[in-house]
C-alpha atoms as one frame of an Amber mdcrd trajectory, in Angstrom:
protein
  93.107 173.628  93.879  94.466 175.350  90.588  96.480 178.458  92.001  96.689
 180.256  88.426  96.089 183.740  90.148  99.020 183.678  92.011 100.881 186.960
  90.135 104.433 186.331  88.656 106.876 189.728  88.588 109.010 190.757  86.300
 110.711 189.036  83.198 112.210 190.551  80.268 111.666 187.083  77.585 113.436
 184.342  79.288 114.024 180.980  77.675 113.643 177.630  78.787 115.789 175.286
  80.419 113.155 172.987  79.327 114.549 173.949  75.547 117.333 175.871  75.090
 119.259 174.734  77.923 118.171 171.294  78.307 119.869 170.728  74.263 123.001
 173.296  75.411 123.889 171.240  78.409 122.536 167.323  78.173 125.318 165.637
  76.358 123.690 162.568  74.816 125.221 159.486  74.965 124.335 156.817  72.443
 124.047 153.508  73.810 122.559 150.328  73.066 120.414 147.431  74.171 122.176
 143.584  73.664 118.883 141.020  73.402 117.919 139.390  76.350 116.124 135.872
  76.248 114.524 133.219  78.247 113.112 130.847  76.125 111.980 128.164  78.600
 109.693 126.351  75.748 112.404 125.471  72.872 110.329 126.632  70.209 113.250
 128.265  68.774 115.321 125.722  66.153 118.247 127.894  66.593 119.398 129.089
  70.346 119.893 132.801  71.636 122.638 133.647  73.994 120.592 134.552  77.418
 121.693 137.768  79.215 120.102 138.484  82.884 118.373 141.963  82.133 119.470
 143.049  85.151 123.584 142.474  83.797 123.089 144.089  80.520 126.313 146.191
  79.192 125.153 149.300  76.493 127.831 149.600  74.416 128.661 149.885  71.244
 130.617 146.005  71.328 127.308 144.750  72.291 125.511 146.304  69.503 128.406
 145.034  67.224 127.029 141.759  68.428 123.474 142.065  68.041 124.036 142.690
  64.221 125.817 140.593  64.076 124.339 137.439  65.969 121.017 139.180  63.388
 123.037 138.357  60.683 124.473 135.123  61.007 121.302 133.452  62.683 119.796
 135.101  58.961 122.844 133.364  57.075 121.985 130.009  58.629 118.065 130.091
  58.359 118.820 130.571  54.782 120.627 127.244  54.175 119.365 123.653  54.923
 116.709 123.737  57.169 118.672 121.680  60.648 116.525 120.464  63.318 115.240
 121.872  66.439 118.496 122.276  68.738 118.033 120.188  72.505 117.944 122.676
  74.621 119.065 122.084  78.436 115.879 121.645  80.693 114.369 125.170  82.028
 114.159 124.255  86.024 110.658 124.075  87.224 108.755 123.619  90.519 104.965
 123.181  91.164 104.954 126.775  91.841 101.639 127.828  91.828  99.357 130.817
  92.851  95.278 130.929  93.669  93.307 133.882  92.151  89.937 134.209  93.602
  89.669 130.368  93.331  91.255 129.583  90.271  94.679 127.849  90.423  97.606
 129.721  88.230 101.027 127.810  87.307 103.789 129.633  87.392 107.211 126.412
  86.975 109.692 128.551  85.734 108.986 131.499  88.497 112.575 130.390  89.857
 114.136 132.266  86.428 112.930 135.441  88.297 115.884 135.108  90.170 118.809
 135.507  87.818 121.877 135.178  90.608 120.580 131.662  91.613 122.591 128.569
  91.467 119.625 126.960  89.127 119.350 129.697  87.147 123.225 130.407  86.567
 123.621 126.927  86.059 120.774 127.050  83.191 121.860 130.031  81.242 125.797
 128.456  81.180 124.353 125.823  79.309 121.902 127.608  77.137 124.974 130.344
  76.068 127.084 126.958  75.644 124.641 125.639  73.423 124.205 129.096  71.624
 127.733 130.248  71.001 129.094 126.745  70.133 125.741 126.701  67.467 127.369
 130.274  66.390 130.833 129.579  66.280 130.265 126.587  63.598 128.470 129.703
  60.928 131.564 129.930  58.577 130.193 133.567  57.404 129.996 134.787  61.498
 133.981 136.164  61.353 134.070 137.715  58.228 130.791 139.654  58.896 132.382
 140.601  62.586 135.859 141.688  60.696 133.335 144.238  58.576 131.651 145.313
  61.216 134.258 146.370  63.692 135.628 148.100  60.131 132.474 150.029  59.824
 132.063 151.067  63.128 135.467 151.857  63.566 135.914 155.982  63.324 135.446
 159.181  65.247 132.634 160.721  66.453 131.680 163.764  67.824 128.652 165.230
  69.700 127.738 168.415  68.915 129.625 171.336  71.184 128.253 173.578  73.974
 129.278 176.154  75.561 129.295 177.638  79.347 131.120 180.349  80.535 133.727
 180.851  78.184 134.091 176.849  78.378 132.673 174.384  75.622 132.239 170.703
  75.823 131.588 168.143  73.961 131.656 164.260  73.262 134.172 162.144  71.317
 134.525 158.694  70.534 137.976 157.537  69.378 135.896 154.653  67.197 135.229
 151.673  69.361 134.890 153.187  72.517 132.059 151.820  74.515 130.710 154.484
  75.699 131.743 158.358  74.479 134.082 160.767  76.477 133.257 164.022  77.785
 135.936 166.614  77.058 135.805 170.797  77.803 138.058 172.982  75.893 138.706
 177.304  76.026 138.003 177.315  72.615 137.282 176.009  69.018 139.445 174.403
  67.589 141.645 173.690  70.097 143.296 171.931  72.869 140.695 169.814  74.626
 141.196 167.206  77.955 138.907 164.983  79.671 136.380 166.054  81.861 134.770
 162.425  82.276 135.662 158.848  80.649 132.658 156.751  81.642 135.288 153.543
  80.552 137.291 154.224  83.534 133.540 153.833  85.974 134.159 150.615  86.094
 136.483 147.579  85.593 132.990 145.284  84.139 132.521 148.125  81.808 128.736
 148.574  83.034 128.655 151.929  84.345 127.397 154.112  82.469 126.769 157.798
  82.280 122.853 158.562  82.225 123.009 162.517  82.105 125.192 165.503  82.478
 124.360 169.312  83.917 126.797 172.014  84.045 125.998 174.759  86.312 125.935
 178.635  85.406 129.361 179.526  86.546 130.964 176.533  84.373 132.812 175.667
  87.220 131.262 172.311  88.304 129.497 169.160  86.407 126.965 167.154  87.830
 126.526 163.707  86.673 124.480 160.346  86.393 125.907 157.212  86.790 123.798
 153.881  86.784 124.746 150.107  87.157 124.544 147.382  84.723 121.175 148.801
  82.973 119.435 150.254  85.990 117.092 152.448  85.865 118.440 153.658  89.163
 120.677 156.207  89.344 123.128 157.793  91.537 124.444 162.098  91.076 127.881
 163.272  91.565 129.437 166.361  90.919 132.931 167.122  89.505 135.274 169.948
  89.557 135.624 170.839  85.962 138.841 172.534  86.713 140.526 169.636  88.191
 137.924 166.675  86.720 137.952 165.791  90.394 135.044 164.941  92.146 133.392
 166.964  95.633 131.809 164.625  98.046 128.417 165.091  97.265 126.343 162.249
  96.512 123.198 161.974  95.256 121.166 158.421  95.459 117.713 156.516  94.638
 117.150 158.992  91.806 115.509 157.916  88.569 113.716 159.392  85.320 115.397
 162.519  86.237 117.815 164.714  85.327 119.609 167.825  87.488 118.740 171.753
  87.206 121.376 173.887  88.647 120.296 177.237  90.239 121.810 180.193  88.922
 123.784 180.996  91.982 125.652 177.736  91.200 124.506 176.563  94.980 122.774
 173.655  93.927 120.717 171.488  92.045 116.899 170.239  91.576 116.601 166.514
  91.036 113.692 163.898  91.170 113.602 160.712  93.358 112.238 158.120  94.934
 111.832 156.961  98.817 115.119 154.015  99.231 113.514 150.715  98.535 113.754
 147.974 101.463 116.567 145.639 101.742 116.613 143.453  98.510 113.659 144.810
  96.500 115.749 147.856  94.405 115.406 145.727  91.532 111.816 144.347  92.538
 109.086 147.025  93.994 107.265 148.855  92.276 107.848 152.777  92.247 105.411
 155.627  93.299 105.482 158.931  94.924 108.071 160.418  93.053 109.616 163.464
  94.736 111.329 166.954  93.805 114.466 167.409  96.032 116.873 170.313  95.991
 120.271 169.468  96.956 122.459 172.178  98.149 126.548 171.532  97.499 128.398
 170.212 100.603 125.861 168.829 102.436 124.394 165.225 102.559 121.395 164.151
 101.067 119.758 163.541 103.853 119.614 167.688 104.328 118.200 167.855 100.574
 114.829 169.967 100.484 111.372 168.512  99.506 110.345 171.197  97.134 107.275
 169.448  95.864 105.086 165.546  95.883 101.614 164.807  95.388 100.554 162.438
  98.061  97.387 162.497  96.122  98.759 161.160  93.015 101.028 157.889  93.272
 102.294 157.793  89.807 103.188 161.095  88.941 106.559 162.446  87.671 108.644
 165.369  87.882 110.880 166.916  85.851 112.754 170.559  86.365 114.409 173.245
  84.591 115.198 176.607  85.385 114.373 179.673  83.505 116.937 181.464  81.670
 116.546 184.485  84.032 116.906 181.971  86.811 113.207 182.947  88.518 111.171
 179.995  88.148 111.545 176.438  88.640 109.189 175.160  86.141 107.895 171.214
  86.839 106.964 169.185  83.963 104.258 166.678  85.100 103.657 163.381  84.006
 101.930 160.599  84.561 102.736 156.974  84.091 103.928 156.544  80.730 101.256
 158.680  79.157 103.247 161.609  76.633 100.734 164.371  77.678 101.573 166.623
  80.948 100.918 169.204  82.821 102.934 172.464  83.546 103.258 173.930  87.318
 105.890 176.343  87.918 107.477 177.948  91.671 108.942 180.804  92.655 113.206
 179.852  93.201 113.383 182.776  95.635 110.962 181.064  98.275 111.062 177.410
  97.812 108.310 177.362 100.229 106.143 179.266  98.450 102.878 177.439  96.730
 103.298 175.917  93.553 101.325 177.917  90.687  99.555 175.642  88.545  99.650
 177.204  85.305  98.532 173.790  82.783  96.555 171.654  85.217  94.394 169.806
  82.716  96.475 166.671  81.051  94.856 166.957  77.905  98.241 167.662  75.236
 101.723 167.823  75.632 103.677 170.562  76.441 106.866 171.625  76.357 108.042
 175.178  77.723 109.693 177.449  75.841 109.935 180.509  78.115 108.139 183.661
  79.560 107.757 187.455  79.614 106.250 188.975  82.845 102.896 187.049  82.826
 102.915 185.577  79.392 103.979 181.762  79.373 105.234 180.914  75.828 104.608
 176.954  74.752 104.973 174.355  72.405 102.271 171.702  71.910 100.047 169.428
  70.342  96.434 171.028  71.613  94.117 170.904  68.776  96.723 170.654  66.549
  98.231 167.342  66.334 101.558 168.419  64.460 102.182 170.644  66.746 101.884
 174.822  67.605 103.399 177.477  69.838 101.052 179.578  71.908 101.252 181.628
  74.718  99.356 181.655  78.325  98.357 183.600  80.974  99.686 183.095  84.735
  96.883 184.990  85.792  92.791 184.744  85.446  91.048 182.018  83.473  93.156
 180.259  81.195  93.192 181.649  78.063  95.240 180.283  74.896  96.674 182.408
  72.134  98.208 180.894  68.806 101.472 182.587  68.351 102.660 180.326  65.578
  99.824 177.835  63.837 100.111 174.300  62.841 101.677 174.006  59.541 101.849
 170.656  56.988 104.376 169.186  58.859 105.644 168.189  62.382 107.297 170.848
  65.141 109.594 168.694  66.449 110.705 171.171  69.030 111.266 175.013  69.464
 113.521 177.652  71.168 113.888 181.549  71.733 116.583 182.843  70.537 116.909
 187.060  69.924 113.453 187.361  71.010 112.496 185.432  68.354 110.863 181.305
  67.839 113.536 179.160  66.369 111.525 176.455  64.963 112.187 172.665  64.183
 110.334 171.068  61.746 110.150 167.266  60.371
C-alpha cells in the first residue's frame, strides 16, 4: 500500500547523495574485461586463449592483451589463408536431461566446472595451442612494444574533497589497477590511502567502490575476488590507512551510504549462499542492512526487503541534510525504478513510497520540505527535471523541460540545477 501521505518535516533544499555525493565520493576505477572462450566445436581456424570466467584479472595488462591478441589474430587473417588449427578434444559424457518428455544433450556440461582435472587439463592444451599459434605472428612484439608505449603515462581521477581532506586516484602508467591517495590540499603532498596492487599477491582483487563518511575520518571499501560479483566491505582509518575490524560480507550491486553522524553505513545484500553454490545459485531477495561501526554483521539492521518481490534491488544514499535515506528500486535488469524514501531518525518507521509506479527512470536530485526534486525520462525521452509531492495524489511539475539533446545527469548546487547535457 502506497504510503505517500506520510508528512516529511523540515528541509531547507538538500541535495542528493544519489547526485552530488554519489560523483564527490565514488572514486571510479577503470578496469577491464580479458575475453573468455570455450569453443568446444573448432569452428574457429585460429585458437583463443581460454580464461575460466570465474579467474578473470581486470587490469589494464589484460586489456594490453586483448588489443593486442585483436590485432595480431587481424595481422594473420590478412595473410595466406592456413587451415583450420586441431584443436585438443572438448571432454564429453552422455550427459543428458528430460524436459517434459523430450530428451536434451548437454556433453560438454563437465566445462561447467572450471577447477576440474578434465577441464584444467583441456584449457592447458587449448592456451598451448593458442599462444604457441601467437608466438609464431612476427608483427605480435612490435605491436606489444607500442602498446605498453602508449599506455604507459599518468593518470589522474578527478579530486574530491571531505572535510578539509581531498582524494583522488593516480596511476603511475602501468599500474593495474589505480591508487587511492588523500592530501590537505591542492597541489600538494599526497600519500596512500589504498593500493588495491598490494590486495593480493595473484593481482585479482580488486576495489569495487569507495565511501568516505561525513567527518573524513574513515573510508569504507569494496573488495571482490577474481571478477566476482560478490563483494566484501571494510573500513579504513584514513588517518593511519589502517583498517578497523569491521567486515562486511555477501554484498553485491551495492554500494555504502554513511550516516551523517559518521556511526555507520547502509549497504545492500544478499542471504549467504549454501556451501559450494556462491558462484552457482541464483540471487533473490535482496536486502537493505545498516551496519553500525564495531559491531559484527551479524548485529547489522534490516532496514527494508520485499518478501513480495524476489528480484528487486536496492540502492541508498543519504540526503545532504542527512534526514532521509532515499532507496532507489529496481528490478531485474530493467533501467526504470522506483523511488521510496525513510525517515534516518526512526529506522523503524514505514517506508514512504513516494514513485511507486515503474514506468521511467529516476534519479534524485534532492528536496525542500515536501517538494521532491527529480531527474527523468517520463514523457520525455531525453530527459527532464521535475519536482513531486510527498504528500496527496501524485502530482508532477516540470521544473526544467526536455530540450534537443540528452540530460545526462543533474545536481543542486547554490540552490540552483547544474545541468549535464550530451
Amino acid at each position: 500500500m502506497s504510503q505517500r501521505d506520510a508528512v516529511t518535516q523540515g528541509g531547507q533544499g538538500h541535495r542528493a547523495a544519489a547526485s552530488e555525493r554519489a560523483s564527490k565520493k565514488a572514486d571510479q576505477f577503470t578496469s577491464y574485461d580479458f575475453f573468455t572462450r570455450a569453443d568446444v566445436a573448432g569452428q574457429c581456424p585460429y585458437p583463443l586463449p581460454v580464461v575460466p570466467k570465474h579467474r578473470k584479472e581486470r587490469t589494464v595488462k589484460h586489456c594490453t592483451a586483448a588489443v593486442l591478441l585483436l590485432v595480431t589474430l587481424s595481422i594473420a587473417s590478412a595473410k595466406e589463408p592456413e587451415k583450420p588449427a586441431a584443436y585438443p578434444p572438448a571432454p564429453e559424457s552422455d550427459q543428458a536431461d528430460d524436459y517434459h518428455g523430450t530428451r536434451v544433450a548437454d556433453p560438454y556440461r563437465s566445462l561447467e566446472n572450471a577447477d576440474s582435472p578434465e577441464s584444467q587439463k583441456w584449457i592447458e592444451a587449448e592456451n598451448k595451442l593458442t599462444f604457441g599459434y601467437l608466438e609464431k605472428i612476427p608483427e605480435r612484439k612490435a605491436i606489444n612494444k607500442q602498446l605498453t608505449k602508449l599506455w604507459n603515462y599518468e593518470k589522474y581521477g578527478v579530486p574530491f574533497r571531505e572535510s578539509g581532506n581531498y582524494f583522488f586516484s593516480k596511476n603511475t602508467g602501468l599500474q593495474n589497477q589505480s591508487v587511492l591517495y588523500t592530501a590537505s590540499q591542492l597541489p600538494g603532498e599526497a600519500k596512500v590511502l589504498l593500493d588495491p596492487n598490494t590486495l593480493s599477491k595473484d593481482g585479482t582483487t580488486a576495489l569495487t567502490g569507495t565511501a568516505v563518511s561525513d567527518d573524513g575520518k574513515r573510508l569504507a571499501y569494496g573488495l571482490a575476488v577474481a571478477g566476482s560479483d560478490w563483494q566484501e566491505w571494510k573500513v579504513r582509518e584514513i588517518a593511519t590507512a589502517k583498517d578497523l575490524p569491521d567486515l562486511v560480507q555477501w554484498v553485491k550491486f551495492s554500494g555504502a551510504a554513511w550516516t551523517h553522524d559518521n556511526k555507520g553505513f547502509f549497504y545492500s545484500r544478499y542471504d549467504a549462499p549454501s556451501e559450494g553454490e556462491g558462484l552457482k545459485a541464483a540471487n533473490y531477495f535482496h536486502k537493505l542492512y545498516y551496519h553500525k561501526l564495531g559491531t559484527p554483521q551479524t548485529e547489522d539492521q534490516l532496514v527494508y526487503e520485499r518478501t513480495d518481490h524476489k528480484d528487486w534491488n536496492f540502492s541508498a544514499s543519504v540526503t545532504e541534510d542527512g534526514k532521509f535515506l532515499i532507496i532507489d528500486i529496481s528490478q531485474g535488469t530493467d533501467p526504470k525504478n522506483r523511488i521510496f524514501y525513510k525517515n534516518i531518525a526512526d529506522l523503524n518507521s514505514e517506508v514512504v513510497e513516494l514513485l511507486t509506479q515503474q514506468d521511467a527512470q529516476y534519479d534524485f536530485l534532492g528536496y525542500e520540505g515536501n517538494t521532491f526534486w527529480l531527474r527523468t525520462n517520463l514523457d520525455a525521452p531525453r530527459g527532464r527535471i521535475i519536482s513531486v509531492q510527498a504528500t496527496g495524489p501524485l502530482d508532477v511539475t516540470e521544473i526544467v523541460p526536455q530540450g534537443p539533446d540528452k540530460l545526462e545527469s543533474a545536481t543542486i548546487v547554490g540552490n540552483k540545477f547544474v545541468a549535464n547535457y550530451l
